[in-house]
TISE-808612 format. One record per residue (C-alpha): residue in one letter; y, x, z. Coordinates in pm, whole numbers, plus 50000, padded with zeros to 5 digits. Example, Ala and Ser with C-alpha at 12.3 -4.5 7.8 and 13.67 -1.06 7.14 Angstrom:
<pts>
a495505123050780/s498945136750714/
</pts>
This chain:
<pts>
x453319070938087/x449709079538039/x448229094737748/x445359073937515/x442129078237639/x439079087537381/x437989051737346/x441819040237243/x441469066637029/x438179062836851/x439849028036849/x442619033436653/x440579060736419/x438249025236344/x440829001436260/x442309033636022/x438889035635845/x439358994835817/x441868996635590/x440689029235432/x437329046435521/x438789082335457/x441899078235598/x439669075035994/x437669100435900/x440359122935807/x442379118436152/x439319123236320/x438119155536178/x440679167935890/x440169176735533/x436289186735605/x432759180135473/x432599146935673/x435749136135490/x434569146835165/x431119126735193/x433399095435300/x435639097835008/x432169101234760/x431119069534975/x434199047134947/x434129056434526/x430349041634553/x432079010834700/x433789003034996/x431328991435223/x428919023535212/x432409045635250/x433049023935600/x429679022035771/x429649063035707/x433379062835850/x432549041636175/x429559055536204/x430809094736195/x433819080636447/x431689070636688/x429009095036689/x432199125436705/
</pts>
């Protein structure tokens, strides 16, 4: 078997932040500053928490 590559990853991270925006955020870089700002996001509304949360994904 062959391990996931960084795309299936990332992948998998973005389908996380679909449900909830901290939640990718958090398997992608812990309990850290970027997960923090998400979590301020998602309470401003859910749409600002996930743009942040794909957007931090796939920049990291």
């Amino acid at each position: 078997m062959s391990s996931a590559t960084e795309t299936e990853k990332d992948i998998i991270k973005i389908i996380l932040s679909s449900i909830i925006p901290p939640l990718g955020v958090a398997a992608e870089f812990g309990i850290s500053k970027q997960f923090w700002i998400s979590v301020i996001l998602t309470m401003f509304g859910y749409i600002p928490g996930l743009i942040y949360a794909v957007y931090i994904i796939s920049r990291g």
